[in-house]
C-alpha positions in Angstrom: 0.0 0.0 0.0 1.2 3.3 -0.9 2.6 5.8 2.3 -0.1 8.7 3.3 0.6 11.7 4.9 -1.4 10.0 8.0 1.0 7.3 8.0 4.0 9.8 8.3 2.0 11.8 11.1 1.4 9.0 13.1 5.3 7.9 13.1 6.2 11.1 13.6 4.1 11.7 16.5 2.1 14.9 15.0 -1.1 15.7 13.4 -1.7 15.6 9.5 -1.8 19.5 9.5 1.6 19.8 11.3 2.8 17.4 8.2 1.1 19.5 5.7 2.8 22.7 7.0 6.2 21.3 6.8 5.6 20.3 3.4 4.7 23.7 2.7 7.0 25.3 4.6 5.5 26.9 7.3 7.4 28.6 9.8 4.7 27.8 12.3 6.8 24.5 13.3 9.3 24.9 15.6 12.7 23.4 13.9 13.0 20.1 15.9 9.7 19.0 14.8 9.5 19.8 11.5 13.5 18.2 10.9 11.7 14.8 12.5 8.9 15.2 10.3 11.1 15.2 7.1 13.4 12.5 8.5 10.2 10.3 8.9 9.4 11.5 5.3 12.9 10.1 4.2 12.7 7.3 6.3 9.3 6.5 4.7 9.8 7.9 1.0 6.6 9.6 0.9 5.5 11.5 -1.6 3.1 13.8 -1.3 0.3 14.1 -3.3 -1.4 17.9 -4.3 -4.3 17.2 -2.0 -1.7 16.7 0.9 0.6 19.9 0.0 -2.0 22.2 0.1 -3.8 21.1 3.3 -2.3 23.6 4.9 -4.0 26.0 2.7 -7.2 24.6 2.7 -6.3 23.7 -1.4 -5.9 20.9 -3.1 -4.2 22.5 -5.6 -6.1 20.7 -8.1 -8.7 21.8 -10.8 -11.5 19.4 -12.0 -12.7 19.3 -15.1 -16.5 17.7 -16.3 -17.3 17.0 -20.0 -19.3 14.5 -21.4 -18.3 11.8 -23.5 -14.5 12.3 -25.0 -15.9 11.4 -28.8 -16.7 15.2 -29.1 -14.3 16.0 -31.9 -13.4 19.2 -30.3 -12.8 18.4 -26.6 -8.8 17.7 -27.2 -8.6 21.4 -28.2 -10.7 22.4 -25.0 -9.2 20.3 -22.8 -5.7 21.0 -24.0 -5.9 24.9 -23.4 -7.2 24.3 -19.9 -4.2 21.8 -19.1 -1.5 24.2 -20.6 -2.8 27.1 -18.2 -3.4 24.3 -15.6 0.4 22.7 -15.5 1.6 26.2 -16.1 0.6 27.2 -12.2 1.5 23.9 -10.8 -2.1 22.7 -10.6 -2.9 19.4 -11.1 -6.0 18.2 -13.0 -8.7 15.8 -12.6 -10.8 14.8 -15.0 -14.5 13.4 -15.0 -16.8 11.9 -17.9 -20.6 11.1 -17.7 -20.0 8.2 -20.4 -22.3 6.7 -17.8 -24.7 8.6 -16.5 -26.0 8.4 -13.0 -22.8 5.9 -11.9 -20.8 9.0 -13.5 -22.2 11.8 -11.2 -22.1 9.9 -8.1 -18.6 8.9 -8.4 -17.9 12.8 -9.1 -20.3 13.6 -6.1 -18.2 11.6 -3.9 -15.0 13.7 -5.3 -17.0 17.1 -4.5 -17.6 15.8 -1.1 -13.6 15.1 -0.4 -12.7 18.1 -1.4 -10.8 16.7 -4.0 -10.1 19.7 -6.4 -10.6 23.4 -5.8 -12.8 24.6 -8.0 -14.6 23.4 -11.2 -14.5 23.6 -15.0 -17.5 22.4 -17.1 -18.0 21.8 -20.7 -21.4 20.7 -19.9 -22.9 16.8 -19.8 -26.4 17.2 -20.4 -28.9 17.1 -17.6 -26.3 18.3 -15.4 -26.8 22.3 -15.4 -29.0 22.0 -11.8 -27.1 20.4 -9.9 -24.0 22.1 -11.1 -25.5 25.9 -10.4 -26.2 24.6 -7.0 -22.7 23.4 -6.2 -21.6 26.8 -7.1 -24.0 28.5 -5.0 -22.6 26.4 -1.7 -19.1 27.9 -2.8 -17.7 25.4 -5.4 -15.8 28.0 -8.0 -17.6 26.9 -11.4 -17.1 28.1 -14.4 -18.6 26.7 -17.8 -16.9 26.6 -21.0 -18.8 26.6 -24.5 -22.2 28.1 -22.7 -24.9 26.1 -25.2 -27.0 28.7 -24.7 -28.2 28.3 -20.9 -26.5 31.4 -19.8 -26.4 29.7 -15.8 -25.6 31.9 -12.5 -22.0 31.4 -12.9 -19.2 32.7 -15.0 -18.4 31.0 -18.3 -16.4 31.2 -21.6 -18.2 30.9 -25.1 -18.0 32.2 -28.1 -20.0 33.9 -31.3 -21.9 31.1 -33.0 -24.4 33.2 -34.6 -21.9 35.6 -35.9 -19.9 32.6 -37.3 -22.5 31.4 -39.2 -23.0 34.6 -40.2 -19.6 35.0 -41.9 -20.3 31.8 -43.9 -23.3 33.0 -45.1 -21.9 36.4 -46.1 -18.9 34.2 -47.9 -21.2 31.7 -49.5 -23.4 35.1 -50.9 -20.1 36.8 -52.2 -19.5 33.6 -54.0 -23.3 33.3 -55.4 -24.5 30.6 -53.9 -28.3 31.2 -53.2 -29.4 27.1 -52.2 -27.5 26.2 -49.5 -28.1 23.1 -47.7 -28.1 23.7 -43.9 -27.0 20.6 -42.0 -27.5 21.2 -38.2 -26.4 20.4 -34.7 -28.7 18.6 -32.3 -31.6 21.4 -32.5 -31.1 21.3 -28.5 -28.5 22.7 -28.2 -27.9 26.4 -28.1 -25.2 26.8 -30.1 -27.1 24.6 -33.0 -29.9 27.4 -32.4 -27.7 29.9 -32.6 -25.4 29.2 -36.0 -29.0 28.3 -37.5 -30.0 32.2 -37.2 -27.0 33.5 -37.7 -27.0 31.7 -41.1 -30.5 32.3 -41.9 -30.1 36.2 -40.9 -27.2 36.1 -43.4 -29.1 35.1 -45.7 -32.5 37.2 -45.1 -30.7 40.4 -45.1 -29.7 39.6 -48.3 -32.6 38.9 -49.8 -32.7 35.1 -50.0 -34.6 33.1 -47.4 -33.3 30.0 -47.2 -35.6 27.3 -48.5 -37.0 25.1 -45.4 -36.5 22.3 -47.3 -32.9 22.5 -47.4 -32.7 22.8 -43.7 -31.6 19.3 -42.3 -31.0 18.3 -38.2 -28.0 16.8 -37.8 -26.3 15.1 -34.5 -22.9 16.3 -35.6 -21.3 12.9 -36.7 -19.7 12.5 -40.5 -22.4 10.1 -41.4 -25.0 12.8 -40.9 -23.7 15.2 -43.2 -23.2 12.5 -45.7 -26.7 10.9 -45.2 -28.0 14.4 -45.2 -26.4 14.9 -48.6 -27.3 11.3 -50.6 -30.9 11.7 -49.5 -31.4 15.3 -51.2 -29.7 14.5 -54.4 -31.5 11.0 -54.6 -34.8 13.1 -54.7 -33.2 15.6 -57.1 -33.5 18.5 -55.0 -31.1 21.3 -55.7 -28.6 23.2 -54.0 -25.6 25.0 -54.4 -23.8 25.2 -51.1 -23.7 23.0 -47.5 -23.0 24.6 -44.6 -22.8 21.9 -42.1 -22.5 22.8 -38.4 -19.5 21.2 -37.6 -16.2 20.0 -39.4 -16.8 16.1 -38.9 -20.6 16.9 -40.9 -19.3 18.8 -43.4 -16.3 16.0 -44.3 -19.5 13.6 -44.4 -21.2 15.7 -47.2 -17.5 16.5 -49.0 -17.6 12.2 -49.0 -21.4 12.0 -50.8 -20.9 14.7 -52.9 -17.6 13.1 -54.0 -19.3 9.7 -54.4 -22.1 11.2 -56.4 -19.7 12.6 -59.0 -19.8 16.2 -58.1 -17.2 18.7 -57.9 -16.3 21.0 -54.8 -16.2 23.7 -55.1 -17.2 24.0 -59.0 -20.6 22.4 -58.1 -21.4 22.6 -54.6 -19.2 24.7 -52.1 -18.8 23.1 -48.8 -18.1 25.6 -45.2 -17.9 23.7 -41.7 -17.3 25.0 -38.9 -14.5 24.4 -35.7 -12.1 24.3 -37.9 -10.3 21.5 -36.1 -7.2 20.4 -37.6 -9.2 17.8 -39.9 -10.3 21.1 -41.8 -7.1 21.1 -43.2 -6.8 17.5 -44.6 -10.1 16.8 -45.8 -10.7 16.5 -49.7 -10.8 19.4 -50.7 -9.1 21.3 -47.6 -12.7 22.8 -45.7 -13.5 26.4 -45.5 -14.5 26.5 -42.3 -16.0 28.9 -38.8 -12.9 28.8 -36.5 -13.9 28.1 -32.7 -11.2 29.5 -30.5 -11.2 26.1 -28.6 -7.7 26.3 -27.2 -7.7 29.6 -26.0 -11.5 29.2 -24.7 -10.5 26.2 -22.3 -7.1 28.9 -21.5 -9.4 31.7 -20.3 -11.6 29.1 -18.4 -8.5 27.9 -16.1 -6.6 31.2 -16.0 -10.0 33.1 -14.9 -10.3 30.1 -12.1 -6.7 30.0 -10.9 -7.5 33.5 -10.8 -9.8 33.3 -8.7 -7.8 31.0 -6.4 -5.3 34.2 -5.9 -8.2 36.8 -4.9 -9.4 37.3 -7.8 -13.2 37.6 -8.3 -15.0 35.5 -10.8 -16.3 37.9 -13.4 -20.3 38.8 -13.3 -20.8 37.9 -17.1 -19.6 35.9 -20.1 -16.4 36.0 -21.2 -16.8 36.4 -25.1 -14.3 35.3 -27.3 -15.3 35.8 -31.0 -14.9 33.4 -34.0 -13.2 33.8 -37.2 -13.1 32.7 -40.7 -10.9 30.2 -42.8 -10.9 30.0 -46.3 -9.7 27.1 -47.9 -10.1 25.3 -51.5 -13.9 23.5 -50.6 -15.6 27.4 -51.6 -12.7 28.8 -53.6 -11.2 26.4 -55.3 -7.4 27.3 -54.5 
C-alpha cells in the first residue's frame, strides 16, 4: 500500500496539518519537529500528493474538469488549453466523464464531497446544469466553458456562434451561392440554435430566405452530413452550397458529394465550422468557422486560478469571438 501523509504523522508523533505545513514550509513549526517530520518522510519515502501539499491551505491545488463523452471532436482542443494554463501554475487536473450517467455523477459527487479539487471547469454533460449551479451557489468556483445557450448563474467562456455562421453566409453570398443546404447540430443545443439564425439572418438580409427544405437536423457525426447529402440529391432537390455545423458533418457531405460525382467547389461549395485540424486535410481542404477552442479552455483555467489568488470571478460571459478560414472547398485554390 502506498505511504499517506497519515502514515508519516502517526510515526512522527504529530497531526496531519503539522505534516502539511512542513511540506509547505511553514514557519509555524518549531525546527526540531519539522526536521523529525522530514526525517520520517525520508525514512518513509513519501511522496506527497497535491491534495496533501496544500492542506495547509485549505487547497488541493487541483482543478476538475467535467465534460461529457471524450468522442466530441473538439474536446482535445478544449481540454488542451485548460491543461497548458493548468500545469503552467502547478495545478494538477482531474478529470470526469458522464460516459455513464448516473454511476458518472455519483462517483464525481463523492470527489466534491472530499474536497478533491478546488474549483470546477464544465463543458457541460447534459442534464447536469441544476445540480451544477447549485454546487456553485454552496461555494464550489464553477465556471462553464462553450455556454450552449443556458446562460447559468456562474461565470463562463463561449464564443459567437451566430456571428460565425453569419460569416459563412456572407462568404457563401459573395461567392453566389443562393441554395445552401443547412445541415445542423442537435436542435437542443444552443449553439445549434444559434449558428442556425445567424445563417439564416445572413441570408435574409440579403434577400434570399433560405428554402426550409434545405434545412436538415443533424447530431454532428460525419455520417449525418453524408446521409444528409445522398438523401437530397436521390430526390433531385437542388442546392448550391452545405453549410454543415461542424467540421466532422461537413467532411460527411464532401464524402457524398464526391461519391455522387460532383465537384467542390465547382458544383457545390462546402463551409464547416471548428475548424479543427481535420479542416485542413479533408478533400478538398474545408472552409470553415474557427472556434477558438484552445484559448477558450485557456481563459476558463486562468480566470479560475485567478480566482484562487483573490481574484473575483467575473459577473458575465467572457466572449471570445470566432473567425473565418478560407480554404479550397468554396474557392477552389
Amino acid at each position: 500500500m502506498p505511504i499517506t501523509i497519515a502514515d508519516v504523522a502517526v510515526r512522527a508523533g504529530v497531526s496531519k496539518t503539522t505534516v502539511s505545513r512542513v511540506l509547505n514550509g511553514k514557519d509555524e513549526v518549531d525546527r526540531r519537529t519539522a526536521d523529525r517530520v522530514r526525517a520520517v518522510i525520508d525514512d518513509l519515502g513519501y511522496v506527497p500528493s497535491a491534495r496533501a501539499v496544500g492542506l495547509a491551505r485549505g487547497r488541493a491545488r487541483v482543478v476538475g474538469v467535467l465534460v461529457p463523452a471524450l468522442t466530441w471532436p473538439w474536446m482535445g482542443e478544449v481540454l488542451q488549453g485548460a491543461v497548458d494554463v493548468v500545469e503552467a501554475e502547478g495545478y494538477g487536473l482531474l478529470l470526469f466523464t458522464c460516459n455513464q450517467g448516473d454511476e458518472s455523477m455519483r462517483r464525481f459527487a463523492s470527489q466534491v464531497s472530499a474536497r478533491s479539487f478546488d474549483g470546477l471547469l464544465v463543458v457541460e454533460p447534459e442534464g447536469t446544469l441544476d445540480y451544477i449551479t447549485e454546487l456553485h451557489r454552496r461555494g464550489l468556483p464553477v465556471i462553464l466553458v462553450d455556454d450552449r445557450g443556458h446562460q447559468p448563474g456562474f461565470p463562463s467562456v463561449r464564443t459567437t456562434n451566430a456571428d460565425g455562421a453569419r460569416a459563412a453566409a456572407a462568404h457563401l453570398l459573395a461567392l453566389g451561392r443562393r441554395r445552401p443546404l443547412v445541415v445542423t447540430g442537435l436542435r437542443r443545443f444552443g449553439c445549434t440554435r444559434e449558428r442556425l439564425a445567424g445563417f439564416a439572418r445572413g441570408y435574409a438580409d440579403a434577400g434570399v430566405p433560405i428554402d426550409p427544405a434545405l434545412t436538415v437536423e443533424g447530431d454532428f457525426t460525419f455520417e449525418c452530413g453524408r446521409e444528409a447529402v445522398r438523401r437530397l440529391l436521390a430526390a433531385g432537390v437542388a442546392f448550391d452550397a452545405v453549410f454543415a455545423h461542424n467540421d466532422l458533418s461537413a467532411a460527411g457531405a464532401l464524402q457524398a458529394l464526391r461519391d455522387a460525382g460532383h465537384r467542390v467547389p465547382q458544383d457545390v461549395a462546402v463551409v464547416g465550422f471548428d475548424d479543427l485540424p481535420l479542416a485542413g486535410h479533408t478533400h478538398p481542404p474545408l472552409t470553415s468557422v474557427r472556434q477558438p477552442l484552445r484559448q477558450m479552455g485557456a481563459v476558463a483555467a486562468r480566470t479560475l486560478i485567478s480566482h484562487f489568488g483573490g481574484a473575483p470571478l467575473p459577473d458575465r460571459p467572457t466572449v471570445i469571438p470566432t473567425t473565418f478560414t478560407v480554404r479550397a472547398s468554396t474557392t477552389g485554390t
